[in-house]
C-alpha positions as CSV (number, residue, x, y, z in Angstrom):
1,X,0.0,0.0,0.0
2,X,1.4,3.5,-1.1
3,X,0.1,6.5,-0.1
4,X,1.1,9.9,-1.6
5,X,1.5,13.2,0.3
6,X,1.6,16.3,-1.3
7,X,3.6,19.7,-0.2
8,X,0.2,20.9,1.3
9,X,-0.8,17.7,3.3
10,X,2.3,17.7,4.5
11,X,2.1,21.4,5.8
12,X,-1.1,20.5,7.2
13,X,0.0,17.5,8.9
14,X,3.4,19.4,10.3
15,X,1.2,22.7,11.9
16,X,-1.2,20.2,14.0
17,X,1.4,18.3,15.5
18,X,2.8,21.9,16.0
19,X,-0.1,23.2,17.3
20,X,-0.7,19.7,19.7
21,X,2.9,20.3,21.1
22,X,2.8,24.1,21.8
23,X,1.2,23.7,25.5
24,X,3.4,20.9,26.7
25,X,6.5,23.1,25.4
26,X,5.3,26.3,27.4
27,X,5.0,24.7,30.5
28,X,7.3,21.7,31.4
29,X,6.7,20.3,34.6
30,X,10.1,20.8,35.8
31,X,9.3,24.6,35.7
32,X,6.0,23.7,37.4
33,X,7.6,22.1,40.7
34,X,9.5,24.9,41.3
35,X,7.0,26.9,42.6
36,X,5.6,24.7,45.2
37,X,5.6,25.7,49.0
38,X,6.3,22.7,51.4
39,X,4.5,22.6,54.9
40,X,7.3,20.4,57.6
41,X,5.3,17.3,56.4
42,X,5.6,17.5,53.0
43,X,9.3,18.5,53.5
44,X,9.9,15.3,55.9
45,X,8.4,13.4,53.3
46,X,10.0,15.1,49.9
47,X,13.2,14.7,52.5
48,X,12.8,11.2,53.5
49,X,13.3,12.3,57.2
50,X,11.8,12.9,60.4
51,X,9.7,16.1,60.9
52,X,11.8,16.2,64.2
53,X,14.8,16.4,61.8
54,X,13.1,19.4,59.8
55,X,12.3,21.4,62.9
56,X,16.2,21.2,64.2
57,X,17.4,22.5,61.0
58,X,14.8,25.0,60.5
59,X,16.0,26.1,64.1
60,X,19.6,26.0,63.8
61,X,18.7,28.0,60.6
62,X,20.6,25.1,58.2
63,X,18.0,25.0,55.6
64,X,16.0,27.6,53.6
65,X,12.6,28.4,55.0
66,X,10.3,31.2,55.3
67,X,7.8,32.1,58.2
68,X,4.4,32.2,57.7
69,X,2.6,33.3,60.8
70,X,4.8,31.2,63.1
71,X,4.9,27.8,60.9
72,X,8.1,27.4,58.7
73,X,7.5,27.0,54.8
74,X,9.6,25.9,52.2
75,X,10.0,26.4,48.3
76,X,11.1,23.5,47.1
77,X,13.1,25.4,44.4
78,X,14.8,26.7,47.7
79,X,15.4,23.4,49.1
80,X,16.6,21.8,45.6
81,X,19.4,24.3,45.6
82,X,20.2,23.9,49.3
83,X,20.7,20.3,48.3
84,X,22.8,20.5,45.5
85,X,24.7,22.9,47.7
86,X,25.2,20.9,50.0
87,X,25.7,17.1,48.5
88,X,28.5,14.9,49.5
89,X,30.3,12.9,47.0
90,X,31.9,9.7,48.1
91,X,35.5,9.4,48.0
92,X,37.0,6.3,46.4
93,X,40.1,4.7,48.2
94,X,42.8,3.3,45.9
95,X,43.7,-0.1,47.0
């Protein structure tokens, strides 16, 4: 079976698939995340630690957070950075 295009079909075909793609380009959900704000659950749970663990940093000042009222937020944007900030890499010993 053969089937034959021409220039416009082709066109046609090329500007919906254009047009289909347009909102998932604007908007990736990478960008999306950024923007959320973290209650000490969440962040114990995005963290994988105790909320005990949270509220010691928070009060040693260690991690990014903002005060709303008096209950500590966090933008995970914030707290992506403070990671990657603050990673450890293991060191390999020669043998």
């Amino acid at each position: 079976m053969l089937i034959e295009f021409d220039d416009r079909d082709v066109e046609k075909i090329a500007n919906k698939v254009i047009e289909l793609l347009k909102p998932l380009l604007k908007s990736s959900p990478h960008e999306e995340n950024q923007e959320i704000i973290l209650d000490v659950n969440g962040l114990a749970s995005y963290l994988k630690v105790n909320k005990s663990w949270v509220y010691e940093r928070t009060h040693l000042n260690e991690i990014p957070y903002y005060k709303i009222g008096k209950f500590p937020r966090f933008r995970k944007k914030d707290i992506d950075k403070w990671l990657e900030e603050n990673k450890h890499l293991p060191i390999k010993v020669r043998t």
